[in-house]
C-alpha positions as CSV (number, residue, x, y, z in Angstrom):
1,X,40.8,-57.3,-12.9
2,X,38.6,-57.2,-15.8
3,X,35.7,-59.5,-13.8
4,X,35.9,-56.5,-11.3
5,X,36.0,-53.6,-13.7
6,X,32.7,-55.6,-15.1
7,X,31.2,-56.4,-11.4
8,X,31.6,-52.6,-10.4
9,X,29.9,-51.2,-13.3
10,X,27.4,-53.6,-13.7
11,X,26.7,-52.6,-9.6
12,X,26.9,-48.8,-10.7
13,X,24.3,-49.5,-13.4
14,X,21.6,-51.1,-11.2
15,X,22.0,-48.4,-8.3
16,X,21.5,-45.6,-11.2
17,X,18.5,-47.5,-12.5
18,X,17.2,-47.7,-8.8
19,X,17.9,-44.5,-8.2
20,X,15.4,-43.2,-11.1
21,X,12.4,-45.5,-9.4
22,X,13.3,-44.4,-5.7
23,X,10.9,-41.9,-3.9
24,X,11.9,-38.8,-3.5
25,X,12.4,-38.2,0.0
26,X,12.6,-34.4,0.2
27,X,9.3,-33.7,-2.4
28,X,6.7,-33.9,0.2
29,X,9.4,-31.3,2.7
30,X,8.8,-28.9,-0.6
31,X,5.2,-29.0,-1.2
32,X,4.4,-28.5,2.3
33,X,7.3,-25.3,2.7
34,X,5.6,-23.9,-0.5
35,X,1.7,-24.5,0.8
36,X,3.4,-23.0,3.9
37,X,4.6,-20.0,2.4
38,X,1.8,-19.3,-0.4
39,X,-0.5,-19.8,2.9
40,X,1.6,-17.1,4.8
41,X,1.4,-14.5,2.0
42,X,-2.1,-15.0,1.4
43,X,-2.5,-14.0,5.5
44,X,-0.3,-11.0,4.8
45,X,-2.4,-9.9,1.8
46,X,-5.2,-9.8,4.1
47,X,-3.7,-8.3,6.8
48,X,-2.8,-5.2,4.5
49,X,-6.2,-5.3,3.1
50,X,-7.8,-4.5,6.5
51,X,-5.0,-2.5,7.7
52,X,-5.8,0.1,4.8
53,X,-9.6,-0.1,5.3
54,X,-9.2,0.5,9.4
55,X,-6.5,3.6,8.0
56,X,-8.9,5.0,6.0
57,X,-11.8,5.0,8.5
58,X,-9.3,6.5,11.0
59,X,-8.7,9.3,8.7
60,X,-12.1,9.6,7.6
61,X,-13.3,10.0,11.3
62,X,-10.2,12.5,11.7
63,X,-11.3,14.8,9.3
64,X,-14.8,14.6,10.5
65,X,-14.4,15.0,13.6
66,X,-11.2,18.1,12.9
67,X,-12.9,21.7,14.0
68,X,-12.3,24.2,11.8
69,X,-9.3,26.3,13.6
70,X,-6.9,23.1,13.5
71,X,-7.6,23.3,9.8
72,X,-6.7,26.6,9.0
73,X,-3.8,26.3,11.3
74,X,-2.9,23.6,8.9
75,X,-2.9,25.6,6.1
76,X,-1.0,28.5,7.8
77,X,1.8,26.6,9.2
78,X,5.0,27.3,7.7
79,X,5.7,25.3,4.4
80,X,8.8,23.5,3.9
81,X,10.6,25.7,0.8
82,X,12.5,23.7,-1.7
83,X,16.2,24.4,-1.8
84,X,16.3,25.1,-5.3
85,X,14.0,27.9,-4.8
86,X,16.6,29.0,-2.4
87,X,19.2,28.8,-4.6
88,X,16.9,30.7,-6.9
89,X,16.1,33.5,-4.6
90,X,20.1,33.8,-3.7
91,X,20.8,34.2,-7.3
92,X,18.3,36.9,-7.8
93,X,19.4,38.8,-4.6
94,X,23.2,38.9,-6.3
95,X,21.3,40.1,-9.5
96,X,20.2,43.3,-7.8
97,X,16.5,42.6,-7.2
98,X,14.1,43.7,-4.6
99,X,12.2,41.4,-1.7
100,X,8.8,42.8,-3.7
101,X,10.3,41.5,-6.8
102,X,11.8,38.3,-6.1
103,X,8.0,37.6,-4.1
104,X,6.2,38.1,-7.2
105,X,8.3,36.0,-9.2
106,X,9.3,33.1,-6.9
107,X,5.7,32.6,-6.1
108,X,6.7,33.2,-2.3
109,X,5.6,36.1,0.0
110,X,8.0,38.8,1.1
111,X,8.4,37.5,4.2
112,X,9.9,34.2,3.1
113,X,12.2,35.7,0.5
114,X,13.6,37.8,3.5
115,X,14.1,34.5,5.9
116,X,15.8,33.0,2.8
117,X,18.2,35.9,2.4
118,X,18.9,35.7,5.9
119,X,19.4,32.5,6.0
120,X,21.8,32.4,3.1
121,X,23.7,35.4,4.9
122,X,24.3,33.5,8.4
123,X,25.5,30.4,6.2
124,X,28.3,33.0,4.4
């Protein structure tokens, strides 16, 4: 029993110590997957790089080429208002205040104070 204690270790011993000289099978599978995937975000870097370039002569051409009434209806379409500044609005119409005074200090014309109030009125 002891020779085969003995023979198994021994065996155990020699296949460790082979085992540390051995090639490793999967370390050329690695290097290539991380060539492959420093290569593929390399491409992607690129990609976005000339993707922004061909964006920004898009828009540059857009604006260039953007006559003069599409701007200013642009500028004149109605702005998206900010539901605190609702809030804000409501709280001075329960406070007694009038459209012309509320306009002057919520920075918003009379008009929008008055589509806010009736806003906040068809809501309850």
């Amino acid at each position: 029993m002891e020779y085969l204690m003995i023979g198994l270790l021994a065996f155990a011993m020699i296949l460790l110590i082979s085992s540390a000289f051995m090639k490793d099978p999967y370390k050329i599978l690695r290097e290539e997957m991380d060539q492959l995937s420093m290569q593929q975000i390399q491409d992607m870097y690129v990609v976005k790089k000339k993707l922004k370039v061909l964006e920004e002569e898009l828009l540059v051409n857009d604006i260039d080429f953007q006559p003069v009434s599409a701007i200013s209806k642009a500028s004149s379409e109605k702005k998206e208002i900010h539901e605190i500044i609702k809030n804000q609005v409501w709280s001075l119409v329960q406070q007694g205040l009038t459209t012309d005074q509320i306009a002057r200090q919520s920075s918003l014309t009379p008009e929008e104070v008055e589509s806010i109030i009736a806003e906040k009125m068809r809501r309850g």
